[in-house]
N, C-alpha and C positions, 0 to 999 in steps of 0.2 A: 496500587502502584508500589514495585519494590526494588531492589539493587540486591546482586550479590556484594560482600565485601568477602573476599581470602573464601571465597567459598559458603560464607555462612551469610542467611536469608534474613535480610531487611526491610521492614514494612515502612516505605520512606518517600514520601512525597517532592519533586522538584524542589532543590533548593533556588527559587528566583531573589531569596531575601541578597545571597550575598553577589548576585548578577542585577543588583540596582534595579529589580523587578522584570527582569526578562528571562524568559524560557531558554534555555542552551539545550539543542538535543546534540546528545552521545553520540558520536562514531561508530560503526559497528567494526566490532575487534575480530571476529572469526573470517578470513577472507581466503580461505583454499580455492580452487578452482576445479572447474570440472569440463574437460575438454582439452584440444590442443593449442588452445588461442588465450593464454592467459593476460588476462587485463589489471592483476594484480602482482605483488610480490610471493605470495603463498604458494601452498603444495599443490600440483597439480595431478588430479585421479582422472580415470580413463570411464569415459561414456558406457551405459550397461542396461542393461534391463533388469528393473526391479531391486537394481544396489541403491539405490535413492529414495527416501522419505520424506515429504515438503509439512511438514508442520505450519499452521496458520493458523491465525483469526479471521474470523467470516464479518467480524465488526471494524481491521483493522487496513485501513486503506491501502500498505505498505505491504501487509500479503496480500491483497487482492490484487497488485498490479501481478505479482507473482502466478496467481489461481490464473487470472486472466490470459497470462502467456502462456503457462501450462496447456489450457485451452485451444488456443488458436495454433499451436503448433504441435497439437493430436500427440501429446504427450500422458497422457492418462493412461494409457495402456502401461508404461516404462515406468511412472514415479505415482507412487499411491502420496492421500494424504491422509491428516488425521486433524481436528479442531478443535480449539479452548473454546471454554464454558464464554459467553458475550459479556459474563460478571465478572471483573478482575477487583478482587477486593485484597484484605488484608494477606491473602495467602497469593497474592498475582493471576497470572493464567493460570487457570485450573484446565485437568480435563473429568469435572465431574456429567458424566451425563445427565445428572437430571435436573441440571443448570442450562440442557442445549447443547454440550461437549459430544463430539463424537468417542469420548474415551480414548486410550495410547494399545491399537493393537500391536505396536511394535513391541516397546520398550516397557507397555504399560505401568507408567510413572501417574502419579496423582497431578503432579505440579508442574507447567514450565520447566522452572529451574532447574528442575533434578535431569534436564536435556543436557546444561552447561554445565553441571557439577559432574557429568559421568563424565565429561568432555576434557574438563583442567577441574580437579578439587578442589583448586583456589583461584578459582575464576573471581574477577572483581569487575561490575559494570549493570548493567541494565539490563533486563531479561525481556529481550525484545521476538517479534515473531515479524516475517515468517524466518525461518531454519530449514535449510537444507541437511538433514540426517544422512551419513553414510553407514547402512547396516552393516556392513563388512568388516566397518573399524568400528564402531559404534561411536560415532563422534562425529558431531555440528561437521561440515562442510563450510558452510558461509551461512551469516545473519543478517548478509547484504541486500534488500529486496534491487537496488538497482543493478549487482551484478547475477543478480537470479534470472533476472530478464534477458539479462546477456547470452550467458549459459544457455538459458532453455531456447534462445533464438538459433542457435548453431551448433553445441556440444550434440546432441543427440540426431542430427539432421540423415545419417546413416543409415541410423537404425530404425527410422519413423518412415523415410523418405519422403519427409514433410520439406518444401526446399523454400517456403514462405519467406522474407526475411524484415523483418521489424526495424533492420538497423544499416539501411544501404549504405555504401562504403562513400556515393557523391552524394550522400545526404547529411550525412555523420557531422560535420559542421555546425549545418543550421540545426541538427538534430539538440546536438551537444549546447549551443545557444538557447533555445529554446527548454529546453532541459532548466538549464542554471536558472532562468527567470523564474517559470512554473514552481520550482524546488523552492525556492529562496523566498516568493513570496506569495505564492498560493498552496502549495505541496504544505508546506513548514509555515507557511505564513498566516491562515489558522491556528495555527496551535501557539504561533506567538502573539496572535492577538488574544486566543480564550484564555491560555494560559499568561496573561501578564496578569501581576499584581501593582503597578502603577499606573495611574491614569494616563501619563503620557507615554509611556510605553503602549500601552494600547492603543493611542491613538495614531501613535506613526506607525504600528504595523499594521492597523487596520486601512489608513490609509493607501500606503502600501500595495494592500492586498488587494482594493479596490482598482487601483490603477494598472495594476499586473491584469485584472478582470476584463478592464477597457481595451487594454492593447491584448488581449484574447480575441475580444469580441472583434476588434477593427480586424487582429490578422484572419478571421473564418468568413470577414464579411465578403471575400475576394478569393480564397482557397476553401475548397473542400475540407484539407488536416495541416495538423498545422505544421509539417514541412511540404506542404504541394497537395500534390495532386493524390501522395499514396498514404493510408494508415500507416504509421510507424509506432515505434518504445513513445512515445516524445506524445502521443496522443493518449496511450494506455495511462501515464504517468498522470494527465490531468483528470480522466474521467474520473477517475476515483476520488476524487475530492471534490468535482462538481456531481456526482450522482448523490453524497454525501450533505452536498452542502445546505439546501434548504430544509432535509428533515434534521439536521443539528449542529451545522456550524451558522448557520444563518438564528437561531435562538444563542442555544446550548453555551457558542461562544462569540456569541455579543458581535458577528458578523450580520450584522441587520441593515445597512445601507440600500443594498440592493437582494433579494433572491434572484439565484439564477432563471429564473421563470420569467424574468424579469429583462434578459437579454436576447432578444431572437438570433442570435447567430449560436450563442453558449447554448440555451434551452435544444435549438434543433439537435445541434451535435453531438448532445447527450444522449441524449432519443437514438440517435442514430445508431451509435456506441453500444449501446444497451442491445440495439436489436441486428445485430452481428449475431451470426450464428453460434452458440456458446456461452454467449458473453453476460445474458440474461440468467442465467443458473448460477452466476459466481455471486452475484446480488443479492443480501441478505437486509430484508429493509430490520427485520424486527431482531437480531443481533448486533446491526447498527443502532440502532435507536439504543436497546434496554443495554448496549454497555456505555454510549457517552454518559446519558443521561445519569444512569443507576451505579455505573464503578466511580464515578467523578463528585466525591460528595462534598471536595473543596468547592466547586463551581457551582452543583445543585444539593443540597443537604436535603432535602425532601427526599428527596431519589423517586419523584415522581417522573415516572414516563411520559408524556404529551401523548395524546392521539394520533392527533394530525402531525404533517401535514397530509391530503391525500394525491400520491403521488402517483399519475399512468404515465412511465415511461413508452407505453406503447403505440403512443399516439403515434400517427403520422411525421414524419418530418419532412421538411425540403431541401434537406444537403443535395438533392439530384440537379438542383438546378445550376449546382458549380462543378466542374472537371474534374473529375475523379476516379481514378484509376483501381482502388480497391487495395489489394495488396501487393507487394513488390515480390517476385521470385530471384531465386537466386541464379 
């Protein structure tokens, strides 16, 4: 885990000491847009084929809602990707392949960083993924995963004739509501409970997170997703952190109350999620597992891997037996 500072590469762990033991995560600072519908202050670039690069971690939830959307709106043809090593140690995201990286056929750089550094030479902040690459300028687009989802729900719907839409305009409310909860204390709420280093900071957000869990579980016990009856952003947003959560936020970060397995409405949903056409190939159990485990050596210093848990998302599930629509078109 590292920061740039003015451009030069810091091997730098969260400071929680002087946030009275709690985790703050970074803003992301790269926000251009890509499309005619900008939801940002940034530069906006026009939709294209093959001008786009999505850089990700296949370990890292925040590109995977990313991969995910790519996915469901047959984007794969128009935006290649490329993936870091699931080891993020003293030198960050690599892309070493014989760590599991797919190597950089673009730009081919060794490290993350040198993505931000070709971008502003004095970049200063967090070297986070996923990154939208524009080959054209050779420079970040956005480091935003929730306005990537945006993006790739409508910027390219032309050129794909994909007209799916993830983000209905009479949904957009409850979407947005549901959003901020999930974010705040399940998305983030994780990582503020592994990552605190006070006892009672842990426990309120663990708490927290649990409670966020319960009013999940009651809103799917009566809907299908959780703004109705259709798959939206708003459902992509949680799977990633519940597909995640029993093989290593439920040890790794001291989220042990309950496993999701442990919720019949959560357990089905995931399943369900998982076996979406696509959706099942964005899913990397063993780049999830060996980079919590293995790059986190504040939390495990062992850097041993668990085995278990043994996880068949492919079971059967019963989301059929509530009203459900499938996907929204535009």
């Amino acid at each position: 885990m590292g920061l740039l500072v003015n451009g030069e590469w810091h091997d730098q762990w969260y400071d929680t000491k002087k946030n009275n033991g709690e985790f703050v995560r970074e803003s992301a600072q790269l926000r251009d847009w890509v499309g005619d519908q900008p939801e940002t202050d940034g530069r906006c670039y026009p939709a294209a084929k093959d001008r786009y690069h999505l850089y990700v971690s296949l370990a890292c939830p925040w590109a995977h809602r990313a991969l995910i959307m790519r996915t469901l709106k047959g984007l794969k043809p128009l935006i290649g990707t490329s993936h870091v090593s699931p080891l993020m140690l003293k030198d960050g995201w690599t892309y070493r392949q014989d760590e599991g990286a797919s190597g950089d056929p673009i730009n081919g750089v060794d490290f993350h960083r040198q993505l931000y550094t070709m971008t502003d030479p004095h970049y200063t902040g967090r070297v986070t993924v996923p990154v939208l690459w524009d080959k054209q300028r050779s420079a970040i687009i956005n480091n935003e995963s929730a306005d990537l989802l945006r993006m790739f729900n409508h910027a390219f719907d032309e050129l794909t004739g994909n007209d799916l839409d993830f983000y209905p305009l009479d949904l957009r409310s409850v979407i947005d509501e549901v959003n901020a909860d999930v974010y705040d204390h399940i998305n983030n709420g994780v990582y503020k409970s592994g990552f605190a280093t006070e006892q009672n900071v842990y426990e309120k957000h663990v708490k927290a997170l649990f409670e966020a869990l319960e009013r999940m579980e009651a809103r799917l016990s009566t809907q299908r997703y959780l703004a109705g009856e259709w798959l939206t952003e708003a459902d992509i947003r949680l799977f990633t952190t519940l597909v995640r959560f029993d093989a290593v936020y439920y040890g790794h970060f001291k989220c042990n109350v309950k496993r999701i397995a442990d919720y019949p409405n959560l357990a089905n949903y995931v399943r369900e999620i998982y076996q979406w056409p696509g959706v099942a190939e964005t899913v990397n159990m063993d780049h999830i597992k060996r980079h919590y485990y293995y790059s986190h050596d504040k939390i495990n210093p062992t850097r041993i891997v668990p085995a278990g848990p043994l996880l068949d998302f492919q079971q059967p599930h019963d989301r059929e037996r509530l009203p459900g629509q499938g996907v929204r078109h535009k």
